[in-house]
C-alpha positions in Angstrom: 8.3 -12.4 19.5 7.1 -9.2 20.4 5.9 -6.1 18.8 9.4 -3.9 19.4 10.9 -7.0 18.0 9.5 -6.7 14.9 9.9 -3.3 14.3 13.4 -3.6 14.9 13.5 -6.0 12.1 11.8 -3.6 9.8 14.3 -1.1 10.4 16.7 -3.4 9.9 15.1 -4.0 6.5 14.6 -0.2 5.9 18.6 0.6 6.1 19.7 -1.9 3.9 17.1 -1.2 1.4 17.2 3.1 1.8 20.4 3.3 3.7 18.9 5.4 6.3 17.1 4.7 9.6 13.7 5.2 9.7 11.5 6.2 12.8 8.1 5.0 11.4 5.6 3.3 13.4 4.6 -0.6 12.5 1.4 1.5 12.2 3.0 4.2 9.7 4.9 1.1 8.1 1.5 -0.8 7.5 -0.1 2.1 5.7 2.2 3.5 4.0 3.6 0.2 2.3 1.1 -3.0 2.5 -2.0 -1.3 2.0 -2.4 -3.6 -1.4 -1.4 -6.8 0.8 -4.2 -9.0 1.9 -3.2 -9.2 5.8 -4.6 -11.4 8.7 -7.5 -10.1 10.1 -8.8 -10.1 14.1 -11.8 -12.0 14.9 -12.2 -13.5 18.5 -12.3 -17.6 19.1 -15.4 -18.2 19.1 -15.1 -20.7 22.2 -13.3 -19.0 24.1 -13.9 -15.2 23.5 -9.6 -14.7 22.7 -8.9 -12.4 20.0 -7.0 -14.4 17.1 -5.8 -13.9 13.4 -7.7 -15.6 9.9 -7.6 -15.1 6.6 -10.8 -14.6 5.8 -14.4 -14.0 7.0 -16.7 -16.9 8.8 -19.5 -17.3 11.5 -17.0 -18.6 13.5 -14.0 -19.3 14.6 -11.5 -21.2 17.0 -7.5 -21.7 17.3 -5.5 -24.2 15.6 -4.5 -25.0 19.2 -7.7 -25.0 20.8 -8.8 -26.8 18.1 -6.0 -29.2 18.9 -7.3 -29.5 22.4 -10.5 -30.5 22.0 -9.2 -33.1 19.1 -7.2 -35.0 22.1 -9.4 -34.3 25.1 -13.0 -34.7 23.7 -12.8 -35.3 20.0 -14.9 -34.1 17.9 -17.3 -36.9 16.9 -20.7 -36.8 17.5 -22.8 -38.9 19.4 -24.9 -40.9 16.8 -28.1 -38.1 16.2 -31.5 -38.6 14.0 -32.2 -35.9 11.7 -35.7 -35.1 11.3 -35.8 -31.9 9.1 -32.6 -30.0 7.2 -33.2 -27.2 10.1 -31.6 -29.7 12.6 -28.8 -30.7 10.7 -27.9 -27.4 9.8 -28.1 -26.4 13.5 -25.5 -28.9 14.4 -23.5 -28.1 11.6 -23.2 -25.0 12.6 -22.1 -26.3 15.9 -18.9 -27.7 14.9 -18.1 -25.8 11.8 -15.4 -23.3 13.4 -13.1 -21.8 10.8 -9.4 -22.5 12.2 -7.2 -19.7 12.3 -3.8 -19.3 13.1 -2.6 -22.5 11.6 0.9 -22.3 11.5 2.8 -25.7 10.3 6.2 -26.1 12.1 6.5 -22.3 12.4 8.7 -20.6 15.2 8.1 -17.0 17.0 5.3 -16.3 14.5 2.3 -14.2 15.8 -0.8 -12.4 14.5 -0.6 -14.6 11.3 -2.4 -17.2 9.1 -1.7 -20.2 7.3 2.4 -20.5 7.8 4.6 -23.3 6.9 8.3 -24.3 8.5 8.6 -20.0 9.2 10.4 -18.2 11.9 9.6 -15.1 13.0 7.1 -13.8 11.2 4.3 -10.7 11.5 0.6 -10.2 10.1 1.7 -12.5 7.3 -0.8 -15.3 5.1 0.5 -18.5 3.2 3.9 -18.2 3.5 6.6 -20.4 3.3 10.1 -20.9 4.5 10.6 -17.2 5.0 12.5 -15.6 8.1 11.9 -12.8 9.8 9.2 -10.9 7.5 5.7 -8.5 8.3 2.5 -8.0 6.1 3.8 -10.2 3.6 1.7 -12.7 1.8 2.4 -16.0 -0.5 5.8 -15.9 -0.1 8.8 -18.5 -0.1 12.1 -19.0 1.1 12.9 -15.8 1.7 14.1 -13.5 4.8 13.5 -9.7 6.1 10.5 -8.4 4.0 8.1 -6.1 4.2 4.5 -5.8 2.3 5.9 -8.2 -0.3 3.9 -11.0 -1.9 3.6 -14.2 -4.4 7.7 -13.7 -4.4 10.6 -16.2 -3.7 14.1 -16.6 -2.3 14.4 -12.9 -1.9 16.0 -10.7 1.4 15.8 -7.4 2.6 13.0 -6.0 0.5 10.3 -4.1 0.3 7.1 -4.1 -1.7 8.2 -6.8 -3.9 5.4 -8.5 -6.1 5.8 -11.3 -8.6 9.3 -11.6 -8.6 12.3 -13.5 -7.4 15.9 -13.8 -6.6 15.5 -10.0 -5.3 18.0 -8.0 -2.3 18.1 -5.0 -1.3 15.3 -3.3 -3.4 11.9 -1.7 -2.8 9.0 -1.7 -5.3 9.9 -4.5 -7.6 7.4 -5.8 -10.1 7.4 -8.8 -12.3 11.3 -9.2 -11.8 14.0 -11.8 -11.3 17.8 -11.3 -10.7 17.0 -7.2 -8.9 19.5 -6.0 -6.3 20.1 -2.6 -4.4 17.4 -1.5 -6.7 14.1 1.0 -6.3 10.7 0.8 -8.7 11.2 -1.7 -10.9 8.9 -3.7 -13.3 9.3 -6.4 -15.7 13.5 -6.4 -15.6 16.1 -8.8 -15.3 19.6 -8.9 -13.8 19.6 -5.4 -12.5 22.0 -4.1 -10.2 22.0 -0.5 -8.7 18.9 1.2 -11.0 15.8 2.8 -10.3 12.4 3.9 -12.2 13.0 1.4 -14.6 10.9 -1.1 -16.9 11.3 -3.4 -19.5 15.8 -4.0 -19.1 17.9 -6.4 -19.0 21.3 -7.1 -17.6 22.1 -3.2 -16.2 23.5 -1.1 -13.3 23.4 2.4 -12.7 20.5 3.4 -14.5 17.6 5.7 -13.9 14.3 5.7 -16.4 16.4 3.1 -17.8 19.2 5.6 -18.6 22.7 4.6 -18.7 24.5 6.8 -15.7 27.7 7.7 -14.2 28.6 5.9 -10.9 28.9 9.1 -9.2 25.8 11.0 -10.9 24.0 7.7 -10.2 24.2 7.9 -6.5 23.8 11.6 -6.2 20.3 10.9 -8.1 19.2 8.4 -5.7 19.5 10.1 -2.0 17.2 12.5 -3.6 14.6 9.4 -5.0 15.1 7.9 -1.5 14.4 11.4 0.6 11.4 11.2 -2.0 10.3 7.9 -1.7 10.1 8.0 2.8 8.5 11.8 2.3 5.5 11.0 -0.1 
């Protein structure tokens, strides 16, 4: 995977979420939407001076697969050493403690990311899960074409989804289960086609968790969307 891969998939997320194309940059996309998501960060392999992708800060670092090499070529065992003073042990301590990054556990097509397991496709995303084709998402499962989302599960085609599940279609859901085609939400359930609402259960077509006409319903939301991609 590639970098005009992926932001093919996040427009591909953006029109089924907004319904309209977007032209922002993975740069743009980043800012403006996963600026509260913790995301990998670039550090160089410390033996071998390539730039790679952690979760966090060490001293230093290698590659799951270089770290994989040097398991089956050298190993990493010691030959048997005398301590004499905690200085020495220290110093070879230091000599072997890399921090791995990278680590992605039967992952496919995944790049620039941290701590992955059984994912395919995935972007500048940390401890994930089973998820498909989703960027700058973090402690996520089961769950395909997201952006900026995190701790969330067996949703699709979202954006900005935190603390919820069983989400499609929506952007900026909160604390939610049961949320589709939906925009700003918090603490709702079973919500089908409402936006700017909290604290609901078991509605469609309402704004500020006001009941709605279809037709009024849909003429208010182009205007949230133009608002929500202009600010």
């Amino acid at each position: 995977m590639n970098e005009q891969k992926v932001l093919e998939m996040a427009h591909q997320v953006f029109s089924c979420v907004f319904r309209k194309e977007t032209n922002l940059s993975l740069d743009e996309i980043r800012e403006k939407f996963a600026s509260s998501i913790k995301l990998p960060i670039e550090v160089k392999d410390s033996t071998t001076g390539e730039v790679t992708w952690t979760d966090g800060i060490a001293d230093t670092y290698i590659t799951q697969k270089n770290m994989e090499n040097i398991d089956f070529s050298t190993g990493w065992m010691k030959k048997e050493l005398t301590f004499h003073t905690m200085e020495e042990l220290i110093t070879v301590w230091r000599e072997i403690n890399y921090k791995t990054t990278e680590r992605l556990y039967d992952c496919e097509n995944s790049i620039q990311s941290d701590t992955l397991y059984n994912c395919i496709s995935s972007y500048r995303s940390l401890n994930c899960r089973k998820c498909k084709n989703i960027l700058y998402s973090e402690g996520c499962g089961e769950s395909e074409y997201l952006i900026a989302c995190k701790n969330s599960g067996n949703c699709n085609y979202c954006i900005n989804v935190d603390d919820s599940g069983t989400c499609s279609n929506s952007y900026l859901v909160t604390c939610s289960s049961k949320i589709s085609n939906s925009l700003i939400i918090q603490d709702c359930f079973n919500l089908h086609e409402c936006i700017f609402c909290s604290h609901i259960a078991n509605k469609r077509y309402c704004i500020c968790n006001t009941q709605f006409e279809k037709e009024e319903y849909f003429q208010w939301k182009k205007l949230i969307v133009e608002w929500i991609l202009t600010h």
